[in-house]
py3Dmol code that shows the C-alpha trace and the ligand (Angstrom):
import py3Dmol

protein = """\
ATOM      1  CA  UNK A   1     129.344 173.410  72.456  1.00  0.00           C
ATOM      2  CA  UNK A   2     126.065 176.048  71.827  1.00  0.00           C
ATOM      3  CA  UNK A   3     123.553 176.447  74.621  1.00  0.00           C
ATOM      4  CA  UNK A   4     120.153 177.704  73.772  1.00  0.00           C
ATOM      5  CA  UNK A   5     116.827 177.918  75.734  1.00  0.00           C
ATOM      6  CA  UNK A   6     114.096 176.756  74.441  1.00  0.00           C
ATOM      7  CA  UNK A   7     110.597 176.510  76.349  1.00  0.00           C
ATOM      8  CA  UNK A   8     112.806 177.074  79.357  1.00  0.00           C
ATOM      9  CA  UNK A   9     114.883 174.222  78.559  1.00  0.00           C
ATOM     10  CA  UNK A  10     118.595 174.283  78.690  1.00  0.00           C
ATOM     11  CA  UNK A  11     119.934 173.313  75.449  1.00  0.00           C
ATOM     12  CA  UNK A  12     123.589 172.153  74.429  1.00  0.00           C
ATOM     13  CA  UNK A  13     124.562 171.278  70.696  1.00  0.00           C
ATOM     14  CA  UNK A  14     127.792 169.798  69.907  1.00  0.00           C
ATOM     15  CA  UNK A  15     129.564 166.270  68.380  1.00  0.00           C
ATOM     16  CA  UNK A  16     128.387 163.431  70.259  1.00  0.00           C
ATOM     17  CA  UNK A  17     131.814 162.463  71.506  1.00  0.00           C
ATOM     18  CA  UNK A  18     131.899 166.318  73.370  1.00  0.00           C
ATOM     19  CA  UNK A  19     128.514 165.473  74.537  1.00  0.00           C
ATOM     20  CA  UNK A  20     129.546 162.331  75.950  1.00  0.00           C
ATOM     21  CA  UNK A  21     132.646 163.606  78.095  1.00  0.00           C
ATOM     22  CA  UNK A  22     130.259 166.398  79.560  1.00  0.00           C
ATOM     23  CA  UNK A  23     127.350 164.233  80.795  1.00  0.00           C
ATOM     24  CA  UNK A  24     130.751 161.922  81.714  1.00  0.00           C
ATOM     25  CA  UNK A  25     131.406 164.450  84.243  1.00  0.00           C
ATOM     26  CA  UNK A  26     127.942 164.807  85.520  1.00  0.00           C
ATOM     27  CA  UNK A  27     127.500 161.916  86.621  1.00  0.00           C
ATOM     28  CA  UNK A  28     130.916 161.899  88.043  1.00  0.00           C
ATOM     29  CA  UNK A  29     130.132 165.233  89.732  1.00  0.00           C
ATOM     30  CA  UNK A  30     126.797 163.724  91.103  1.00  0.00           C
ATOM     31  CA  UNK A  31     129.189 160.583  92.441  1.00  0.00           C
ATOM     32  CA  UNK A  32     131.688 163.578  93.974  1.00  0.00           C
ATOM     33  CA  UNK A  33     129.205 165.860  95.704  1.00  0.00           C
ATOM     34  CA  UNK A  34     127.050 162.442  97.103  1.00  0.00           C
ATOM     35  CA  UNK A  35     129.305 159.312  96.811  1.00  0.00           C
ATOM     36  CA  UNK A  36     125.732 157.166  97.499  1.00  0.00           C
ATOM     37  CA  UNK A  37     124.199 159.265  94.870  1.00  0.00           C
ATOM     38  CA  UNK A  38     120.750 157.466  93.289  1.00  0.00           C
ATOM     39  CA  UNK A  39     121.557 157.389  90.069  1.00  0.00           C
ATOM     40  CA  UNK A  40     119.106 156.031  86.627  1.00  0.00           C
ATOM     41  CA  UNK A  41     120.252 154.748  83.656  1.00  0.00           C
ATOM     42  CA  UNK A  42     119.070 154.142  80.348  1.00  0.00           C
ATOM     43  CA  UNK A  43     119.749 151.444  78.118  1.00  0.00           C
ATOM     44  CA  UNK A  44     120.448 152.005  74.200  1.00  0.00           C
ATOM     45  CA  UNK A  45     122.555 152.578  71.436  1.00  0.00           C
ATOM     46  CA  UNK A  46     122.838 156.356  72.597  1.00  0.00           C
ATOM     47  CA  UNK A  47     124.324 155.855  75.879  1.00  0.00           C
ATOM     48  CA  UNK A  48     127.211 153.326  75.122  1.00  0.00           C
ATOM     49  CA  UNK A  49     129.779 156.445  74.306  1.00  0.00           C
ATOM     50  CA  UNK A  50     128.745 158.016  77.849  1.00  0.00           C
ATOM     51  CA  UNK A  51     129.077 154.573  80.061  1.00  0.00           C
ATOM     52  CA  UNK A  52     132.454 154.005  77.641  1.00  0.00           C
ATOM     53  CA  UNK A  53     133.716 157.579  78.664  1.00  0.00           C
ATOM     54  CA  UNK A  54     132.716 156.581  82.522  1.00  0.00           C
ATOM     55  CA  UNK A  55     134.493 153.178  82.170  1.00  0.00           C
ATOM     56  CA  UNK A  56     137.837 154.719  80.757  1.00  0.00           C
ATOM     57  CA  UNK A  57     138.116 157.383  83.090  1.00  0.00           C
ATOM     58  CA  UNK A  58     137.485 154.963  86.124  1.00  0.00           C
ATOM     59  CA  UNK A  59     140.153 152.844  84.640  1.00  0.00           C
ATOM     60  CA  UNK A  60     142.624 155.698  85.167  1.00  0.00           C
ATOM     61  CA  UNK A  61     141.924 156.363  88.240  1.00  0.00           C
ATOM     62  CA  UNK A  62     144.699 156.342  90.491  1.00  0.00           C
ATOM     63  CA  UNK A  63     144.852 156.236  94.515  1.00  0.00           C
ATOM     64  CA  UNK A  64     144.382 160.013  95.555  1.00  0.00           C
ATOM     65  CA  UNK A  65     142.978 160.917  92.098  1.00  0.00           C
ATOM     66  CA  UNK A  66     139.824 163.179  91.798  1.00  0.00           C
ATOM     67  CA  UNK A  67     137.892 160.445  89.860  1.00  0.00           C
ATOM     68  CA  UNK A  68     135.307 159.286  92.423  1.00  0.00           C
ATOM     69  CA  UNK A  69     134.733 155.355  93.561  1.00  0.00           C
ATOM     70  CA  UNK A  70     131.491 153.958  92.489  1.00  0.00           C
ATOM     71  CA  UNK A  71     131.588 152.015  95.644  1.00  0.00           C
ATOM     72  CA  UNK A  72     128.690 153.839  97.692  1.00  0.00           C
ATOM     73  CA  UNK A  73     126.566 154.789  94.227  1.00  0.00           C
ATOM     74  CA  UNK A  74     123.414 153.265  93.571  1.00  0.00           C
ATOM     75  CA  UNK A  75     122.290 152.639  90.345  1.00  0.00           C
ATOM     76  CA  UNK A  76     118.886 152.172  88.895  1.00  0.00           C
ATOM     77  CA  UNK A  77     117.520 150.467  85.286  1.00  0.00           C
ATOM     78  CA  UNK A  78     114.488 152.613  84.400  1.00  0.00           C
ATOM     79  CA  UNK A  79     113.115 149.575  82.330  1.00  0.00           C
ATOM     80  CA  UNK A  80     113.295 145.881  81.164  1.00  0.00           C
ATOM     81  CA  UNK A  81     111.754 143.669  78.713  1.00  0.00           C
ATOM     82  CA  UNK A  82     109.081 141.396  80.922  1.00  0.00           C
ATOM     83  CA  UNK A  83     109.944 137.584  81.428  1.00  0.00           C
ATOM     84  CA  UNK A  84     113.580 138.543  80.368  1.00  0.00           C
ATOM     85  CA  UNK A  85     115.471 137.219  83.460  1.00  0.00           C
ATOM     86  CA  UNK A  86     118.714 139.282  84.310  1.00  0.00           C
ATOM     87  CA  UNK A  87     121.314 136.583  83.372  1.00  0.00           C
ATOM     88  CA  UNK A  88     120.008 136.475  79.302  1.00  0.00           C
ATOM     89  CA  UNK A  89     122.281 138.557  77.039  1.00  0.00           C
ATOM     90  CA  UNK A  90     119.031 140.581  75.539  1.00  0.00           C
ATOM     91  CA  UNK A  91     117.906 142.180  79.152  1.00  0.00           C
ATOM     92  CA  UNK A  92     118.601 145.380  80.085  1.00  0.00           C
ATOM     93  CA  UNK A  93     119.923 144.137  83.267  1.00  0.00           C
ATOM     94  CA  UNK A  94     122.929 142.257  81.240  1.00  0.00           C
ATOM     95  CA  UNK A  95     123.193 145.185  79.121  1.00  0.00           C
ATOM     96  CA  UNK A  96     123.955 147.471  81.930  1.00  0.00           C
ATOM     97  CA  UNK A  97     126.479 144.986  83.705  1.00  0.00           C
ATOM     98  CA  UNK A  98     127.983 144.714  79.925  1.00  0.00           C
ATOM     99  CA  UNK A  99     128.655 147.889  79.638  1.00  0.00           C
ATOM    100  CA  UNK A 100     129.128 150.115  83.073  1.00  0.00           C
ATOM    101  CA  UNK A 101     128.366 148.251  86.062  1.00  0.00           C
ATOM    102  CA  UNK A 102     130.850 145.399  85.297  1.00  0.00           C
ATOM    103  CA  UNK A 103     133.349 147.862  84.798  1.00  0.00           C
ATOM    104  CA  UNK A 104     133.029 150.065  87.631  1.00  0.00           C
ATOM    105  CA  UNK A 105     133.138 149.492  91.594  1.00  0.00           C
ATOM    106  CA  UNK A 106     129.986 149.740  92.034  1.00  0.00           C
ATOM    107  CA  UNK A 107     128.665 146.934  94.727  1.00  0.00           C
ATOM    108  CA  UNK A 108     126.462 144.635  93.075  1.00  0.00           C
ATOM    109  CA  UNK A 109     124.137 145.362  96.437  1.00  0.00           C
ATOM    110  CA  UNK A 110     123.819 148.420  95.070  1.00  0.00           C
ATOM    111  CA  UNK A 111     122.534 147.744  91.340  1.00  0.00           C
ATOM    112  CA  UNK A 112     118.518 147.374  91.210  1.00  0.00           C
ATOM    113  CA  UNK A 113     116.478 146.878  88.241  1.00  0.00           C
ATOM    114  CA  UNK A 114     112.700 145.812  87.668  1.00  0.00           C
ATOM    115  CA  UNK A 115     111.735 142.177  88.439  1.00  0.00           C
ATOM    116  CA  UNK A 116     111.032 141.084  85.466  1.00  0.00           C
ATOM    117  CA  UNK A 117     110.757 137.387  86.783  1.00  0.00           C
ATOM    118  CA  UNK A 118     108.387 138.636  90.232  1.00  0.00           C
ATOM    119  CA  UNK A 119     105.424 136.204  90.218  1.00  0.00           C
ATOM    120  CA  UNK A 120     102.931 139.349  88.691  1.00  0.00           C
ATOM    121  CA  UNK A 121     103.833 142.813  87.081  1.00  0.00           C
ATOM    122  CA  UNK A 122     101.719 144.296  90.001  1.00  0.00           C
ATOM    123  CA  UNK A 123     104.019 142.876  92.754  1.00  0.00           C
ATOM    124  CA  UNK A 124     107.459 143.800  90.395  1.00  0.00           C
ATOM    125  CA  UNK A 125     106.372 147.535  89.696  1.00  0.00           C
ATOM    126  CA  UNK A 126     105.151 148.163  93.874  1.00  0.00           C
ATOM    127  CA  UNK A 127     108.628 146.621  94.852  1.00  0.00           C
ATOM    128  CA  UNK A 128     110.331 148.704  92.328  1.00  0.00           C
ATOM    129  CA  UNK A 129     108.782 152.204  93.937  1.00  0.00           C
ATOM    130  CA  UNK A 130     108.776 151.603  97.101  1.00  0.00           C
ATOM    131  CA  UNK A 131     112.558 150.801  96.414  1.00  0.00           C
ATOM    132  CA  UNK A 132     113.029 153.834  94.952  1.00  0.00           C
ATOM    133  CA  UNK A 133     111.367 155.444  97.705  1.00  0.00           C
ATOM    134  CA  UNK A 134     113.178 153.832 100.001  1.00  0.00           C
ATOM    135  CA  UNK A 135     116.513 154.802  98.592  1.00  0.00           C
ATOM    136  CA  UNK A 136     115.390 158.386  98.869  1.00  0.00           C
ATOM    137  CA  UNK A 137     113.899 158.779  95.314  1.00  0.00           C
ATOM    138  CA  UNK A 138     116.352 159.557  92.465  1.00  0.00           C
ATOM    139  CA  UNK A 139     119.195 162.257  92.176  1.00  0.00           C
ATOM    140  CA  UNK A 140     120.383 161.762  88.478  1.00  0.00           C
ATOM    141  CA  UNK A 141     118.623 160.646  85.740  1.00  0.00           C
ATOM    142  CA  UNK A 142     119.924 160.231  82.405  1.00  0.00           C
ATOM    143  CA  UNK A 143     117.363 159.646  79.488  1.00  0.00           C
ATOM    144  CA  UNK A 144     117.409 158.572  75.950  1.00  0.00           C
ATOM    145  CA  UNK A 145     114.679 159.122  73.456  1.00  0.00           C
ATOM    146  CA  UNK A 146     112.633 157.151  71.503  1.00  0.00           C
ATOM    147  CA  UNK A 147     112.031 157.878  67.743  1.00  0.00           C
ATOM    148  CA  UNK A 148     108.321 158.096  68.959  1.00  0.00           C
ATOM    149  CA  UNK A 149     109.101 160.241  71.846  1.00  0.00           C
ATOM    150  CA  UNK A 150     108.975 157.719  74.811  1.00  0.00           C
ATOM    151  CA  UNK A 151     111.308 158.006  77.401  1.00  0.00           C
ATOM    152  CA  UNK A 152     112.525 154.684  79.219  1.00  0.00           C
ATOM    153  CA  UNK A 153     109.448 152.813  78.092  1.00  0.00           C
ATOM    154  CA  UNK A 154     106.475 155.310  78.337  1.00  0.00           C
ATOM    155  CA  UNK A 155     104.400 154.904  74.728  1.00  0.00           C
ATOM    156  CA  UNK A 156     102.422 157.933  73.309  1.00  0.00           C
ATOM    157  CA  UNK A 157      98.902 157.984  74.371  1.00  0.00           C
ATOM    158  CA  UNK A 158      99.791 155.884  78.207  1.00  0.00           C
ATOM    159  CA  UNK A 159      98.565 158.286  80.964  1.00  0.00           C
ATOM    160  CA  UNK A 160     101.494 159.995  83.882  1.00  0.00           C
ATOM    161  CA  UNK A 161     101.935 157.128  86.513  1.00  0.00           C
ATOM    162  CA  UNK A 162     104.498 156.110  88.284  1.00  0.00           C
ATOM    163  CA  UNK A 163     106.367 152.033  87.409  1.00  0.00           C
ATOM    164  CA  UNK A 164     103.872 149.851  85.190  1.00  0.00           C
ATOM    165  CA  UNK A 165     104.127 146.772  82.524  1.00  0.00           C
ATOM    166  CA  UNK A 166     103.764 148.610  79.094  1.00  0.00           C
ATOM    167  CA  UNK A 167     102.844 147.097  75.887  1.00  0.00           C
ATOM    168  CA  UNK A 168     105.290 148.529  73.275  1.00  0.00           C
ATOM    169  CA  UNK A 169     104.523 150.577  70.166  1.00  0.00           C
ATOM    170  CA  UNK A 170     105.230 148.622  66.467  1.00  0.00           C
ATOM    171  CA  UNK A 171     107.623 151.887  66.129  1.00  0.00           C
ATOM    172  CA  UNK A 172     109.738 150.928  69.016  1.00  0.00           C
ATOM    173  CA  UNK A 173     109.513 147.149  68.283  1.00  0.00           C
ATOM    174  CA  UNK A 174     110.552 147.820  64.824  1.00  0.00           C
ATOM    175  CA  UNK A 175     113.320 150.555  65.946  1.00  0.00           C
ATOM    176  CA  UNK A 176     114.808 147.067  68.625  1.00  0.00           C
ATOM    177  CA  UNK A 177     113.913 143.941  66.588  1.00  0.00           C
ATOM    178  CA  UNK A 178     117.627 144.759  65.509  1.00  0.00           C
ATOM    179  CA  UNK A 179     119.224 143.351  68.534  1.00  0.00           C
ATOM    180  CA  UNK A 180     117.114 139.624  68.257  1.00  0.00           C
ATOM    181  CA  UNK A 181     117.666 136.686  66.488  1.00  0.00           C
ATOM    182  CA  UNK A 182     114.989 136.099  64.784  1.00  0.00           C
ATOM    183  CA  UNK A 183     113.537 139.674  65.134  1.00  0.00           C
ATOM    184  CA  UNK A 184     110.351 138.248  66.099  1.00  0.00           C
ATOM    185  CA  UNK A 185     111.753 136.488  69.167  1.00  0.00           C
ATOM    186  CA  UNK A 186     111.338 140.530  71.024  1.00  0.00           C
ATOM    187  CA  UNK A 187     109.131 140.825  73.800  1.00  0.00           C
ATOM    188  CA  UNK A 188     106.402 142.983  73.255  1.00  0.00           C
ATOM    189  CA  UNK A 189     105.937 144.218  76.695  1.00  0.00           C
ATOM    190  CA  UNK A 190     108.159 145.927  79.580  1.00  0.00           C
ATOM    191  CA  UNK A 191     108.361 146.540  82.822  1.00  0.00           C
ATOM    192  CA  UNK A 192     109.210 150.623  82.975  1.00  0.00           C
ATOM    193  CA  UNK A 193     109.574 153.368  85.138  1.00  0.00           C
ATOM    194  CA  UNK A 194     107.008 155.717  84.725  1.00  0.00           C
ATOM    195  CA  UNK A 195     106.408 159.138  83.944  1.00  0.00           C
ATOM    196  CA  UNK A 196     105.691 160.383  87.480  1.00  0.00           C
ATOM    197  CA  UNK A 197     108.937 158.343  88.575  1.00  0.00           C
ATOM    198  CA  UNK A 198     110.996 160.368  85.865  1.00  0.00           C
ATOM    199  CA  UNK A 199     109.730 163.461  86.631  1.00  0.00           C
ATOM    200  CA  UNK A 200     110.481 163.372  90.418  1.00  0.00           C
ATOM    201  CA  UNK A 201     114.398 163.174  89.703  1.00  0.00           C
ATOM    202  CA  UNK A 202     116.503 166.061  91.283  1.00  0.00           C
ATOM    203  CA  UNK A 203     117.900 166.476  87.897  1.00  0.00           C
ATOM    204  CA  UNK A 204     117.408 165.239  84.800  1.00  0.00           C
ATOM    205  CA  UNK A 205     120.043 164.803  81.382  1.00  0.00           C
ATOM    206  CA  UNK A 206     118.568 163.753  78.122  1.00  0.00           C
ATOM    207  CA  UNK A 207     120.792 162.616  75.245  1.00  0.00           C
ATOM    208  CA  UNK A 208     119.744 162.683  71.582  1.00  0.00           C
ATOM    209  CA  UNK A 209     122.098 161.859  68.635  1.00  0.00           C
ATOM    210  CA  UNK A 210     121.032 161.356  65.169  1.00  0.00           C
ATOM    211  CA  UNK A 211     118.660 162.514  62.523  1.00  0.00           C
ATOM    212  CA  UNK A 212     116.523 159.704  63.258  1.00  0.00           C
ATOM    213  CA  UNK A 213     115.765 161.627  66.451  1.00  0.00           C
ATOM    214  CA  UNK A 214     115.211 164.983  65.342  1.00  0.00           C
ATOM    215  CA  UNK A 215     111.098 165.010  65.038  1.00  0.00           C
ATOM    216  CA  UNK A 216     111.013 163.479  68.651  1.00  0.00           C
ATOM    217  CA  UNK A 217     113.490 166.088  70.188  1.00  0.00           C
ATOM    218  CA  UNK A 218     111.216 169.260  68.553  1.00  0.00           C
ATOM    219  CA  UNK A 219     108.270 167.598  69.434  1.00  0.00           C
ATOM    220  CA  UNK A 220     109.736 167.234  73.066  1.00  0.00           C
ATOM    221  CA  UNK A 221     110.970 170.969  73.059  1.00  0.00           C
ATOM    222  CA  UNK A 222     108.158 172.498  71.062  1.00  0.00           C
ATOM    223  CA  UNK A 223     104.860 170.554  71.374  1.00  0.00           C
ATOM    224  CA  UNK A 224     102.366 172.177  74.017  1.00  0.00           C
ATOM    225  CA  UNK A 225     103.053 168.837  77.111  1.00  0.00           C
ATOM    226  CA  UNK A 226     101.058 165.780  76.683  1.00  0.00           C
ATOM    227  CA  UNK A 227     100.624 162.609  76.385  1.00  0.00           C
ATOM    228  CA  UNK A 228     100.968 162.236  72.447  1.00  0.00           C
ATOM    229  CA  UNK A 229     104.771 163.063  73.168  1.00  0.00           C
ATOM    230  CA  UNK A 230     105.618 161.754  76.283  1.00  0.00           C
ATOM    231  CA  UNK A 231     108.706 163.556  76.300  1.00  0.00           C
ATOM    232  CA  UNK A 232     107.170 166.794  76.538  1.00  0.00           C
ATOM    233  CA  UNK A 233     106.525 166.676  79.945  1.00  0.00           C
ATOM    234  CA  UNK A 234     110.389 167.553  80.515  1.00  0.00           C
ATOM    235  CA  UNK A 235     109.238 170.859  79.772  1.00  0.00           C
ATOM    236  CA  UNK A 236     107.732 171.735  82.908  1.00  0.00           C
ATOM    237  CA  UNK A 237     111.172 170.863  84.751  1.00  0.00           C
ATOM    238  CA  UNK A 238     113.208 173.653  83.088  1.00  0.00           C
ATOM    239  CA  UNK A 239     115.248 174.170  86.397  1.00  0.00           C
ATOM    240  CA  UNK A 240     116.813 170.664  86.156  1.00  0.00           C
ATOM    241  CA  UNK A 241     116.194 169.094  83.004  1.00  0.00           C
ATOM    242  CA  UNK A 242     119.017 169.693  80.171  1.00  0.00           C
ATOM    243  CA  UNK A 243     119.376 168.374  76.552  1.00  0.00           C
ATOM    244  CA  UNK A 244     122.570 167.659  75.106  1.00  0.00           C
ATOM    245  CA  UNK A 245     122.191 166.617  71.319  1.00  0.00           C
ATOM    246  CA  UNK A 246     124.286 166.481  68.436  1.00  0.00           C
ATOM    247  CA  UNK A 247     123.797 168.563  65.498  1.00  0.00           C
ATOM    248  CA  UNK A 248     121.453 166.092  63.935  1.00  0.00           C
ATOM    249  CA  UNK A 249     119.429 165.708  66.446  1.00  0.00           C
ATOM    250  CA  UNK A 250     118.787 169.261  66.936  1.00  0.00           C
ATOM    251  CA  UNK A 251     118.200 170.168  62.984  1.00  0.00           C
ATOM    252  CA  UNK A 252     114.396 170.469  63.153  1.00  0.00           C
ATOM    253  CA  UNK A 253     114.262 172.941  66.453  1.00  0.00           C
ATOM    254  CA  UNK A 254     113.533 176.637  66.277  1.00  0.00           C
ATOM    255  CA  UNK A 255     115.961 179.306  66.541  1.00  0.00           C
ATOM    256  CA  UNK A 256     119.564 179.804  65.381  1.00  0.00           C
ATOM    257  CA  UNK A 257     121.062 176.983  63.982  1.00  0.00           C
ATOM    258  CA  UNK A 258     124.068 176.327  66.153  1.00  0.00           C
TER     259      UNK A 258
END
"""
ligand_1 = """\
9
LIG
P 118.416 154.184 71.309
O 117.069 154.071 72.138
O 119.396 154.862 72.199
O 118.811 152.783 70.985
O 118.089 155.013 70.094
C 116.603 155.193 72.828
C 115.238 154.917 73.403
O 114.457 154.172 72.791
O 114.937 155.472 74.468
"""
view = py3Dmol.view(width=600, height=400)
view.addModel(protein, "pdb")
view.setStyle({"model": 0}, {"cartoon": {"style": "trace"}})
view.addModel(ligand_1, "xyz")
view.setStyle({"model": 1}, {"stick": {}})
view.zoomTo()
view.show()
């Protein structure tokens, strides 16, 4: 694995599957230093080898082993497709469950996600901070990135604020339409954690694989911060924001090649 800095930024480059066992261990640390730890997670095809990694090594864990229990974490969605109730195979709530929760001992008191079925957007995205708030705000959160720079569901151009109901680009409704059948049958707006909610994490992984991801990872690293990428803005948390991409991912940034 390389590490480089750039805009302040810590940097790794390596295969995905070493990228996956290290942010593996981060969040295992995070479990292991705070076993309630507050912990966000993003849905995607980018995080399956990381909740895979976190499933298999909970599987081996054995009584008096250093992997940690799950049993005090909590775990946060940072987003979810609105009117998509939890039990339908296509939210981000069943995704999760598919994938990590289900898998782990985490208490299913312990899992929150946006209300996607609340009786308005305005009550789901209050309850949703002031749960946050309530649990103490968040310790780890790990990020994808979209192929137009969004992180969890913030578009270009939407202003810093903290939970809202977005209206999704065509460039992230073309880059999911994959997962629905018929394509068109994708909601076109989500409930999301915003920018502001992000931001205020203790510490902060982002995860990039792919050349498809390259122009939104330079943008992220190199742009001057702003709405156009909102992505960016991880640049003004250089003390605890950290990218880990693959070799791909990384091809368009300045500097050595790795
Ligand atoms: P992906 O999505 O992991 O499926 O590429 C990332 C994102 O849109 O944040």
């Amino acid at each position: 694995m390389t590490e480089r800095s750039i805009s302040g930024v810590r940097v790794f480059v390596a295969p995905a599957a070493e990228l996956e066992l290290a942010i593996r261990d981060i969040v295992l640390d995070a479990i292991r230093q705070k076993p309630d730890a507050v912990l966000m997670f993003p849905t995607g095809s980018t995080p399956e080898g990381v909740y895979a990694a976190l499933v298999s090594q909970f599987r081996r864990r054995r009584p008096g082993a250093p992997n940690p229990s799950w049993s005090q974490a909590r775990c946060l969605n940072m987003d979810e497709y609105w009117r998509m109730p939890s039990w339908d195979r296509q939210s981000y709530a069943w995704f999760m469950k598919s994938h990590l929760y289900g898998w782990v001992d985490v208490s299913t008191a312990n899992i929150y996600y946006p209300d996607a079925m609340a009786p308005t957007a305005e009550e789901a995205c209050q309850a949703y901070e002031a749960q946050i708030e309530a649990l103490g705000g968040i310790d780890h959160c790990l990020l994808g990135i979209g192929v137009n720079g969004h992180i969890a569901f913030n578009e270009p151009g939407y202003p810093r604020t903290r939970t809202h109901l977005v209206e999704l680009t065509e460039s992230t409704i073309e880059a999911n339409q994959r997962f629905f059948e018929p394509p068109e049958a994708m909601p076109t707006q989500a409930l999301t954690a915003g920018l502001d909610t992000l931001l205020a994490s203790r510490r902060i992984t982002l995860l990039a694989t792919g050349a498809a991801k390259a122009e939104a990872v330079r943008d992220a690293l190199t742009a001057d911060p702003g709405n156009d990428c909102p992505a960016s803005f991880l640049q003004g948390l250089a003390d605890r924001c950290t990218f880990y991409l693959d070799e791909e991912a990384a091809s368009l940034l300045p500097g050595e090649a790795p």
